[in-house]
Residue frames as a rotation matrix with the C-alpha (Angstrom) as fourth column:
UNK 1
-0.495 -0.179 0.850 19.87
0.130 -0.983 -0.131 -11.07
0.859 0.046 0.510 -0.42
UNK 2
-0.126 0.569 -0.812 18.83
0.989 0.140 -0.055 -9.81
0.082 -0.810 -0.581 3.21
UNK 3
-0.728 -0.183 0.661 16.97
0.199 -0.979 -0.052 -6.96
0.656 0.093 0.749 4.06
UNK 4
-0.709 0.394 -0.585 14.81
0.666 0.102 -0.739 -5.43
-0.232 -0.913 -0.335 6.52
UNK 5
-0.517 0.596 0.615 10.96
0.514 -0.358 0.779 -4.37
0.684 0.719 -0.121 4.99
UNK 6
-0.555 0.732 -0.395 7.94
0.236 -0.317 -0.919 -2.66
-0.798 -0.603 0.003 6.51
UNK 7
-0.983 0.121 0.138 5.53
0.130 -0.072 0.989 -3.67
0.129 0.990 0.055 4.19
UNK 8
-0.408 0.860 -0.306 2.38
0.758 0.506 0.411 -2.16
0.508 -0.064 -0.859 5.92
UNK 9
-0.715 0.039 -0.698 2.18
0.273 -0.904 -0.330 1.63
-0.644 -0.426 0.635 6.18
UNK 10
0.468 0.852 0.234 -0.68
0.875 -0.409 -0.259 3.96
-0.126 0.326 -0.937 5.15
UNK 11
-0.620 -0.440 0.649 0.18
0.620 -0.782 0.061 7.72
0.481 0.440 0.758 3.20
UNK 12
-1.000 0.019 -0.021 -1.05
-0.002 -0.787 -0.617 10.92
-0.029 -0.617 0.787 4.36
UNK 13
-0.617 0.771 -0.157 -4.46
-0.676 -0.418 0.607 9.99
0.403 0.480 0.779 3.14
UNK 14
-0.620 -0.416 -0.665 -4.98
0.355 0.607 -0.711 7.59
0.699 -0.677 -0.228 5.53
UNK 15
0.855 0.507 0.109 -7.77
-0.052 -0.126 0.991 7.70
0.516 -0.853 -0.081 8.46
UNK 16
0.892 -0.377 0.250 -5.34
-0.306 -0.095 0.947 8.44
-0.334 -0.921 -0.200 11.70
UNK 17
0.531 -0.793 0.298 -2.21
0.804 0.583 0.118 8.70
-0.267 0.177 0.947 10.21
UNK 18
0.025 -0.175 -0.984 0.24
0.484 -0.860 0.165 11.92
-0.875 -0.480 0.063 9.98
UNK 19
0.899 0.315 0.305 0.03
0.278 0.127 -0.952 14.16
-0.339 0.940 0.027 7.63
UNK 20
0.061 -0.998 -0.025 3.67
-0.847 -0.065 0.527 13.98
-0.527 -0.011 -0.850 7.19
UNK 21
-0.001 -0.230 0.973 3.75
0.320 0.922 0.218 10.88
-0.947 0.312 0.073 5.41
UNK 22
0.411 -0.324 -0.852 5.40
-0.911 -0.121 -0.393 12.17
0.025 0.938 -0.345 1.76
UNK 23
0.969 -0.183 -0.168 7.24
0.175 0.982 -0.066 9.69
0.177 0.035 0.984 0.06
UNK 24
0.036 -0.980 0.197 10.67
0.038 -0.196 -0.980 11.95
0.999 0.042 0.030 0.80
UNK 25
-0.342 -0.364 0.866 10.04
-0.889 -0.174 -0.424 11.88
0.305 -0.915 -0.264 4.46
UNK 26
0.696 -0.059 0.716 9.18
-0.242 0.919 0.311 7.80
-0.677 -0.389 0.625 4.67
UNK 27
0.510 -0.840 -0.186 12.65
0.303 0.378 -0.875 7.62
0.805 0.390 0.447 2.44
UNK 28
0.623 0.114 0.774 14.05
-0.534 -0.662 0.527 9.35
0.572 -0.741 -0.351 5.78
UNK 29
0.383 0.189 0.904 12.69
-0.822 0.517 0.240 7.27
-0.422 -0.835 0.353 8.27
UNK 30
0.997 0.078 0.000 13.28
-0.078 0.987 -0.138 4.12
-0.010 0.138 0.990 6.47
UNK 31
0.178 -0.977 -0.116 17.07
-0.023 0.113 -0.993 5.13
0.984 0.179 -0.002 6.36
UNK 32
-0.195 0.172 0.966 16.48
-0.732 -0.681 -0.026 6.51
0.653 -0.712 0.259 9.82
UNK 33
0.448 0.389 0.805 15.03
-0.657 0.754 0.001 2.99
-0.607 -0.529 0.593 11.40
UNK 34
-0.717 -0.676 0.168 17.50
-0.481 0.655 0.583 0.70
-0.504 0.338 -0.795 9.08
UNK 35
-0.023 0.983 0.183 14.65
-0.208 0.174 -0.962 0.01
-0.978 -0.060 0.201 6.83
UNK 36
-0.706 -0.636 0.311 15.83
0.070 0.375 0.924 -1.35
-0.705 0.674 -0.221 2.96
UNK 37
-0.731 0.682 0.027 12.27
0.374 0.367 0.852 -1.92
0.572 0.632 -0.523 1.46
UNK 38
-0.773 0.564 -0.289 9.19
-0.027 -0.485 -0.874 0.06
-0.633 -0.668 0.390 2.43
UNK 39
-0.142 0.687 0.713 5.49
0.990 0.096 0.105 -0.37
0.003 0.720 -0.694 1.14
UNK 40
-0.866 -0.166 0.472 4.12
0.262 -0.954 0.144 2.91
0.427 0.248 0.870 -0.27
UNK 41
-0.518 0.819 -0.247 0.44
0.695 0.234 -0.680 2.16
-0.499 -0.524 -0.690 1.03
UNK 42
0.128 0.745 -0.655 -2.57
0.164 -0.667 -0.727 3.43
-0.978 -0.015 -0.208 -0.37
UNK 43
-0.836 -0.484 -0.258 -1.66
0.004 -0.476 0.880 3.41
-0.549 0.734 0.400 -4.33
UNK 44
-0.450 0.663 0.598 -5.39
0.892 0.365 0.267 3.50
-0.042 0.654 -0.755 -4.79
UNK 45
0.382 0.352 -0.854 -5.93
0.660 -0.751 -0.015 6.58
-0.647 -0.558 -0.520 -3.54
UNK 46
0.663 -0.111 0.741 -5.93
0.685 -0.310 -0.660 9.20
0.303 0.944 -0.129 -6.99
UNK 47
0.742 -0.641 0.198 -3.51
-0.631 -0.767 -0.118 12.43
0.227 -0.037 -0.973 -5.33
UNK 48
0.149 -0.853 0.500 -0.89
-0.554 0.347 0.756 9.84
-0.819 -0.390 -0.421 -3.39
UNK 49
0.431 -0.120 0.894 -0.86
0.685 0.689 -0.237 7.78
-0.588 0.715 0.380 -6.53
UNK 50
0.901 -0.145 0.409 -0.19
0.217 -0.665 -0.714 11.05
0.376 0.732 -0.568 -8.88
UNK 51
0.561 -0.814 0.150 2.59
-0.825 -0.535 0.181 12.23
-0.067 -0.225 -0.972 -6.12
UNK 52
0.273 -0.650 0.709 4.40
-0.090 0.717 0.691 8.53
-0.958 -0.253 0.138 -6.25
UNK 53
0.718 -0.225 0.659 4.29
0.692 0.335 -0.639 8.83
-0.077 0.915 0.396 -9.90
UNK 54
0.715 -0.523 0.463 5.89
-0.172 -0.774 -0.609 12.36
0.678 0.356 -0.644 -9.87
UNK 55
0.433 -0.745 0.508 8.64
-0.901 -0.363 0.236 11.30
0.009 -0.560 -0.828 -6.91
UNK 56
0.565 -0.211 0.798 9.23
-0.027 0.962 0.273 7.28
-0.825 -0.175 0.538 -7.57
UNK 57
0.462 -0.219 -0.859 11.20
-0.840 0.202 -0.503 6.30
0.284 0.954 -0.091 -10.67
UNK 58
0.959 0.218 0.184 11.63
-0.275 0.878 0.392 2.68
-0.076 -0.426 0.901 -10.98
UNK 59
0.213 -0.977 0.007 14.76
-0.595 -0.124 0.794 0.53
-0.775 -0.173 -0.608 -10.20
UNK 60
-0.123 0.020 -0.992 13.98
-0.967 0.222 0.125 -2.33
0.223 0.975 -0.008 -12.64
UNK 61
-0.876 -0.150 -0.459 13.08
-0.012 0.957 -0.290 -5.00
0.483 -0.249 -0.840 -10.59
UNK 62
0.056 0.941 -0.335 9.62
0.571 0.245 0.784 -4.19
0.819 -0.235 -0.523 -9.60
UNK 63
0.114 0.087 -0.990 10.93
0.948 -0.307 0.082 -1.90
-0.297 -0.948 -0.118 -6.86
UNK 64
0.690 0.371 0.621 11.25
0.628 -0.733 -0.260 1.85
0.359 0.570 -0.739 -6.84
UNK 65
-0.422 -0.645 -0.637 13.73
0.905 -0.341 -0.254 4.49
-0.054 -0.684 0.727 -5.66
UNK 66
0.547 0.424 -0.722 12.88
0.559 -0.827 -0.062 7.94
-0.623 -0.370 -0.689 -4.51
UNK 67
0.729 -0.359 0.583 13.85
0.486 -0.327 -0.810 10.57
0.482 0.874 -0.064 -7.68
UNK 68
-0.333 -0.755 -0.565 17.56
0.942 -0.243 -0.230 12.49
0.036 -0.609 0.792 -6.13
UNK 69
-0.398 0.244 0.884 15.55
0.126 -0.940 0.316 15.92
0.908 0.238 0.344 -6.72
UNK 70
0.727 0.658 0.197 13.53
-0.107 -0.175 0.979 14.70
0.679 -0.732 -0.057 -3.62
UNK 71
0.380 -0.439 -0.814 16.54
0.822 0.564 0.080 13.41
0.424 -0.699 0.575 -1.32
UNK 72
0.905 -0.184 0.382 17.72
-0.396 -0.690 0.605 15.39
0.152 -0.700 -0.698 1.43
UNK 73
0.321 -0.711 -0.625 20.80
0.028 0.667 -0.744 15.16
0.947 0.221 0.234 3.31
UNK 74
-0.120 0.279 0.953 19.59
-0.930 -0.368 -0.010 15.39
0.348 -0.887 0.304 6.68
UNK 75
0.884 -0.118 -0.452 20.14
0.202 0.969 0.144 11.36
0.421 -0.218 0.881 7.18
UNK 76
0.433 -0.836 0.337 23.37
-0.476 0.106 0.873 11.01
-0.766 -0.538 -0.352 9.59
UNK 77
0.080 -0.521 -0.850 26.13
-0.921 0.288 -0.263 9.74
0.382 0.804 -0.457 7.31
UNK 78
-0.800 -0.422 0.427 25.87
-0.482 0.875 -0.039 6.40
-0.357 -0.236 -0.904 9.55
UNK 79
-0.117 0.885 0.450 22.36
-0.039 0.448 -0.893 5.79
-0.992 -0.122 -0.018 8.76
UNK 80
-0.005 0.251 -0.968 22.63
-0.919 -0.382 -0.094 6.94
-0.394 0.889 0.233 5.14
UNK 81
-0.801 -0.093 0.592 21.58
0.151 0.925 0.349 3.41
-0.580 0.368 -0.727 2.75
UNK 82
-0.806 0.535 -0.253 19.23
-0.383 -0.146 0.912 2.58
0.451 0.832 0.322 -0.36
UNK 83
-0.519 0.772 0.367 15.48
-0.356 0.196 -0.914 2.40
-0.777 -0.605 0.173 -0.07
UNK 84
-0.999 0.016 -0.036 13.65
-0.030 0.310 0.950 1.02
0.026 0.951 -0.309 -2.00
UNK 85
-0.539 0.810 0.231 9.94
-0.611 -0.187 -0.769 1.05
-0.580 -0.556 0.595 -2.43
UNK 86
-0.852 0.513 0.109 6.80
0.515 0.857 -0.010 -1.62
-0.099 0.048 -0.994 -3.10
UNK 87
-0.630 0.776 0.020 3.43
-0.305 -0.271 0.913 -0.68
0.714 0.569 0.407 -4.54
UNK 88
-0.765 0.515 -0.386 1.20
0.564 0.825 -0.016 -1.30
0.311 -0.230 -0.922 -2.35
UNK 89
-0.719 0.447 0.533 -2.66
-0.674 -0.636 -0.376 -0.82
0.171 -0.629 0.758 -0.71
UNK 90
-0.999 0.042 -0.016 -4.57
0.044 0.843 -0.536 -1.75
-0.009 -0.536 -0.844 1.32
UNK 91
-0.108 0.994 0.019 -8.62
-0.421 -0.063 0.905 -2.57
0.901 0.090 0.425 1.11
UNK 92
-0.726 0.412 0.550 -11.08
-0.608 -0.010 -0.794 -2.64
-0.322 -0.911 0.258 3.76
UNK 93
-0.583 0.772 -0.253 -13.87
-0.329 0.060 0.943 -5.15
0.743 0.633 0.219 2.64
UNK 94
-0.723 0.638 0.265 -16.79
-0.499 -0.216 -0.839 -4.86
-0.478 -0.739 0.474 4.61
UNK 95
-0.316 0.721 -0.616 -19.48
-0.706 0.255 0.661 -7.49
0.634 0.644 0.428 3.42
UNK 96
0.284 0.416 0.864 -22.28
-0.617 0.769 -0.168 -10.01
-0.734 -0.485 0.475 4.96
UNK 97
-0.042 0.076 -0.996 -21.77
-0.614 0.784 0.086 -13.84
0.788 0.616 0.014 4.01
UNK 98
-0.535 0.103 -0.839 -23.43
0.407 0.901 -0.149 -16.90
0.740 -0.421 -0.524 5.40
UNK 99
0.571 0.802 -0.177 -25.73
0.563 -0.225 0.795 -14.30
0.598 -0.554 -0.580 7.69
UNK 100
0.690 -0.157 -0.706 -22.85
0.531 -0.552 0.642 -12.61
-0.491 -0.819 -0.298 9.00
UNK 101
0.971 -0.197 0.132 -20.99
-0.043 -0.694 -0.718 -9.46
0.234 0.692 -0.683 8.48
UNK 102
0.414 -0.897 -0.157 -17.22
0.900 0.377 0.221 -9.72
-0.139 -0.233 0.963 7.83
UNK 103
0.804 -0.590 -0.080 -14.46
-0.588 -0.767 -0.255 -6.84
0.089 0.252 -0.964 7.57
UNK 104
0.648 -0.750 0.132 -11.30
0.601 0.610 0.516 -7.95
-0.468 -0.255 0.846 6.58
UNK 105
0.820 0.061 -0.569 -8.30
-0.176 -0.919 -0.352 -6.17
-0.545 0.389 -0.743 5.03
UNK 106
0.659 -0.392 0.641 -6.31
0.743 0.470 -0.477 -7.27
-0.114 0.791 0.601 2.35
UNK 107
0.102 -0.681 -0.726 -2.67
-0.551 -0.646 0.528 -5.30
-0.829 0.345 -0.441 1.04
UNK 108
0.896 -0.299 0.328 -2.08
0.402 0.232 -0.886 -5.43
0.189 0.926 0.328 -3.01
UNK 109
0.226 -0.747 -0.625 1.25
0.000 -0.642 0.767 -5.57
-0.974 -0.173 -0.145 -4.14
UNK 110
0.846 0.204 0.493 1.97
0.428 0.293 -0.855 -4.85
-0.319 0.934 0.161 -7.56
UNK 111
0.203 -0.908 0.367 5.31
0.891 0.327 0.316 -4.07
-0.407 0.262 0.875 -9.97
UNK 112
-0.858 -0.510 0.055 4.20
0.499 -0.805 0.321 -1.22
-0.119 0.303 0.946 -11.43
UNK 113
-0.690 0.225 -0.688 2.08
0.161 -0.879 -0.448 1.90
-0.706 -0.420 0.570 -12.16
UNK 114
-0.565 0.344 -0.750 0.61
-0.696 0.288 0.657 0.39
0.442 0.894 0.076 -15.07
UNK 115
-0.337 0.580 -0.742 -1.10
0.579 0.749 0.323 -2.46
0.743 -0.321 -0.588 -12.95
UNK 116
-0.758 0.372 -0.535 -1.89
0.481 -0.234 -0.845 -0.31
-0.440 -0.898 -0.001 -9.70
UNK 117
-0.840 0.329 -0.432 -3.77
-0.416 -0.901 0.124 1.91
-0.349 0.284 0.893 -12.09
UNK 118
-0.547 0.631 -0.550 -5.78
-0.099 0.604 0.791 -1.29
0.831 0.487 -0.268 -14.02
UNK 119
-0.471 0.451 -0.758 -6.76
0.882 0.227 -0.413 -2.42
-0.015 -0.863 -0.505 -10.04
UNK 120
-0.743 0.412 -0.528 -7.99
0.352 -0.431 -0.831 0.95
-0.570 -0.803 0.175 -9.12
UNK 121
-0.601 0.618 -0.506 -10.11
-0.655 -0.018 0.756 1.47
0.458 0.786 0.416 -12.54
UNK 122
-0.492 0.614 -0.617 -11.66
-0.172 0.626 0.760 -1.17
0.853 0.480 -0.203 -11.56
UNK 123
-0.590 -0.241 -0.771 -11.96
0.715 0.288 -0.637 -0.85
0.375 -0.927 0.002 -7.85
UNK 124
-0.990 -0.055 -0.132 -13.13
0.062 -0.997 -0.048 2.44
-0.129 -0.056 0.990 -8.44
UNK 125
-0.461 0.827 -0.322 -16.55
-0.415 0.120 0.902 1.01
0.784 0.550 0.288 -10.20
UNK 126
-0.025 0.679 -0.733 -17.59
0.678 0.550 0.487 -0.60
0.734 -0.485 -0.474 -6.93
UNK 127
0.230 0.027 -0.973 -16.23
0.968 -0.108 0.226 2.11
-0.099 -0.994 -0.051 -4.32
UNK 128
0.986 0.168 0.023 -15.17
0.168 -0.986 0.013 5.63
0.025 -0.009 -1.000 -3.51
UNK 129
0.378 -0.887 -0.267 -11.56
0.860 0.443 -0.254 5.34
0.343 -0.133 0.930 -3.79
UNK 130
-0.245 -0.416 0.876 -11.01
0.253 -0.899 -0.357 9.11
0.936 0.134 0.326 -3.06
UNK 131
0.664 0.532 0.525 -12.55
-0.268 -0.487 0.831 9.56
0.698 -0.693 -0.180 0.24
UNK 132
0.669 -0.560 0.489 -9.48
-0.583 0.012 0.812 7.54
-0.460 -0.829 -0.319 2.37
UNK 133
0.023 -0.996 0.086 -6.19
-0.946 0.006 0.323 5.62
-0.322 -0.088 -0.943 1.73
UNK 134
-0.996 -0.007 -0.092 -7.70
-0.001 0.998 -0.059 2.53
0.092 -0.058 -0.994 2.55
UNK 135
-0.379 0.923 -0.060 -11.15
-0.860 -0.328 0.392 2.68
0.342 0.200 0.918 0.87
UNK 136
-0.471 0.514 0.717 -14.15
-0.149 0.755 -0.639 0.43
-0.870 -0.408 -0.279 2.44
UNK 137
-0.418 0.550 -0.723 -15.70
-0.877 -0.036 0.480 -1.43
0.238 0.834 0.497 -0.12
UNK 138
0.244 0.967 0.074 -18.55
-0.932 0.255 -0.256 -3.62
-0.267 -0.006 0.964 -0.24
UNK 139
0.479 -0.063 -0.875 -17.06
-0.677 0.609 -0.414 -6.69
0.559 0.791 0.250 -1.76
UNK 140
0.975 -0.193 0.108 -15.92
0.140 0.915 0.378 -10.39
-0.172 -0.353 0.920 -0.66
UNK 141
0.462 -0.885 0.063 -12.17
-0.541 -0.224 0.811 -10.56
-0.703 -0.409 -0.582 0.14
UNK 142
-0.344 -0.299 0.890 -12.11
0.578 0.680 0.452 -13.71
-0.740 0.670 -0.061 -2.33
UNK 143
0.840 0.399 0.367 -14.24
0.542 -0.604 -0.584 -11.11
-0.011 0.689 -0.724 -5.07
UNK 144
0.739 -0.572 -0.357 -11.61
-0.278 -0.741 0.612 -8.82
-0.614 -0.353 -0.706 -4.18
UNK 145
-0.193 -0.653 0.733 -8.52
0.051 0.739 0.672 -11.49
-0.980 0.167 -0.109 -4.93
UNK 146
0.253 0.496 0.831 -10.34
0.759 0.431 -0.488 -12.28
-0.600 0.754 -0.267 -8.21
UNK 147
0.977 0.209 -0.031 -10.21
0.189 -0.930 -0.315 -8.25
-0.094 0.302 -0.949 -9.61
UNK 148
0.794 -0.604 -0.066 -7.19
-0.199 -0.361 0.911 -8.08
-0.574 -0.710 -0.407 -8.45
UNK 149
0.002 -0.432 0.902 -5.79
0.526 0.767 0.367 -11.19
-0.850 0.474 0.229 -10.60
UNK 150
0.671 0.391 0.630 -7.86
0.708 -0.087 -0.701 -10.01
-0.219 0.916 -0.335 -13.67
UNK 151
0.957 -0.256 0.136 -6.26
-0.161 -0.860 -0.485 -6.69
0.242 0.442 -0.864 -14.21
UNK 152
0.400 -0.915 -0.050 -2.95
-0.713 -0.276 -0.645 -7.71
0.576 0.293 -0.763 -12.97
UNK 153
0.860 0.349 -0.372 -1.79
-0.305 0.936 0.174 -10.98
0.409 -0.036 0.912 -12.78
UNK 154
0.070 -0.977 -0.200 1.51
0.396 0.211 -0.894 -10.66
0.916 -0.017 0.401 -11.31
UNK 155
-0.340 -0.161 0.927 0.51
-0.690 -0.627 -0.362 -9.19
0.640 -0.762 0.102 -8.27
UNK 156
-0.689 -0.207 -0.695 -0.23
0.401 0.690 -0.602 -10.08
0.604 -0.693 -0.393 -4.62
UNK 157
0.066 0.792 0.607 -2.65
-0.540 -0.484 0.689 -10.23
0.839 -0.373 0.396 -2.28
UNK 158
-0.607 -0.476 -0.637 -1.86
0.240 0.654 -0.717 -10.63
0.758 -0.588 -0.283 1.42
UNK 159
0.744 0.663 -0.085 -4.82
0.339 -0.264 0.903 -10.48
0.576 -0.700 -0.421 4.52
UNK 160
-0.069 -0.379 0.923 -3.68
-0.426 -0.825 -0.371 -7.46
0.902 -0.419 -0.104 6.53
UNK 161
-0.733 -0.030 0.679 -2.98
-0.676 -0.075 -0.733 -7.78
0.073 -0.997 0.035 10.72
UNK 162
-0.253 0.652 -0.715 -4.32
-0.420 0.591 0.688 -11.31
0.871 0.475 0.124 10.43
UNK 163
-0.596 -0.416 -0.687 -3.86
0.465 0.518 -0.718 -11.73
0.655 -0.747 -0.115 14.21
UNK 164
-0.957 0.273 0.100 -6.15
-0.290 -0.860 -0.420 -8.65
-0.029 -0.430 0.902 15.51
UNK 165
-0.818 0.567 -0.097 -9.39
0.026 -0.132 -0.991 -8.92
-0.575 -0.813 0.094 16.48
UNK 166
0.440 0.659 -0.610 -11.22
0.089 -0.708 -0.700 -6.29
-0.894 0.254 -0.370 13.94
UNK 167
0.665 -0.050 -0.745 -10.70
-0.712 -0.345 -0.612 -6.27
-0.226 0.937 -0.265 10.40
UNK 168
-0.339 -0.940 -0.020 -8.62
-0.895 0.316 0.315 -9.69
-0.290 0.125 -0.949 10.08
UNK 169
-0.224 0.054 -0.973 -9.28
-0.691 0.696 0.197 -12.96
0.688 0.716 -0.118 8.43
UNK 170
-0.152 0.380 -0.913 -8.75
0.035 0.925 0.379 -14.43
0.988 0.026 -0.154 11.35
UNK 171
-0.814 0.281 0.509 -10.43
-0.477 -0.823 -0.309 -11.64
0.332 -0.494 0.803 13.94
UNK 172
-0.788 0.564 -0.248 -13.07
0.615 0.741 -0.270 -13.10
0.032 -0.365 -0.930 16.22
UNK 173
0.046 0.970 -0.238 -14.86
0.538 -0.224 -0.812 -10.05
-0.842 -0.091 -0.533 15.35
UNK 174
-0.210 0.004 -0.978 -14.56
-0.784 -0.598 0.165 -9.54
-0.584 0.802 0.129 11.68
C-alpha cells in the first residue's frame, strides 16, 4: 500500500501554531496537499484529546477517519480522497544527565483512545499536561520510552526533528 503521511503536526494547543488547527480543517488540508495519513499531535493535551474523541471514529486498523457530520465539501472534486488519522504526541523532555542538560523530543504513536489515555494518566503524575500541546517534562527520554511501553505496549516512540540543533537526540545543543 502507498501513501503519503505527515506524521508531525501540533493542534491548536500548541506553542506557535494556528489556532485553526481542528481536526475538520487538517482533514482539508491533508486532502488539499495530497496527504493520505496525518498525525493528530498533541493527544496528551485533555480539550484536543476530548475534541478527537467527539470528531474521530475509528477505521479498524489503528487509524481513524474524521466523523461525515464534520466533513465539508469545500475540497475541489480533484483533490477530494480518504484521510486517515494516527494518534499521536509529542513530549518535550528537558532533563540533566552525566552533568549536562538535555532537551529532546520524542512523538508517541498509539492505536487507540484507550492507550493515549493510560500514557497521559500517567504522564500527567510527573507534568502539567494542560498548559501546551507538547508538555515539557522533567524526565529522561529513555524514562519516557519505559512509561510509555508500560501502559501501552503496542505503541511507538520516535525522537522528533532528530537533525536540528535544539531539542533533538542528535542536536549539538540539546
Amino acid at each position: 500500500m502507498r501513501f503519503i503521511a505527515d506524521l508531525h503536526i501540533h493542534s491548536k494547543y500548541s506553542r506557535a501554531t494556528s489556532k485553526e488547527m481542528s481536526p475538520e480543517n487538517i482533514w482539508k488540508w491533508a486532502q488539499l496537499k495530497g496527504i493520505n495519513v496525518i498525525a493528530t499531535g498533541d493527544f496528551t493535551h485533555p480539550k484536543w484529546s476530548r475534541e478527537l474523541n467527539d470528531k474521530l471514529e475509528p477505521l479498524g486498523n489503528g487509524l481513524y477517519g474524521l466523523k461525515k457530520e464534520y466533513r465539508t465539501d469545500d475540497v475541489p472534486e480533484s483533490c477530494r480522497a480518504d484521510v486517515s488519522f494516527i494518534l499521536s504526541s509529542e513530549i518535550s523532555c528537558i532533563y540533566k544527565k552525566n552533568g549536562k542538560t538535555r532537551k529532546v523530543h520524542s512523538i508517541i504513536f498509539v492505536r487507540d483512545f484507550a492507550d493515549a489515555a493510560k500514557i497521559s494518566i500517567a504522564l500527567a503524575k510527573i507534568g502539567n499536561l494542560n498548559s501546551d500541546g507538547r508538555p515539557i517534562l522533567g524526565l529522561d527520554a529513555k524514562r519516557l520510552l519505559e512509561i510509555v511501553l508500560d501502559q501501552a505496549p503496542n505503541a511507538m516512540l520516535v525522537p522528533a526533528h532528530v537533525w536540528t540543533p535544539h531539542f533533538s537526540v542528535f542536536g549539538a545543543m540539546s
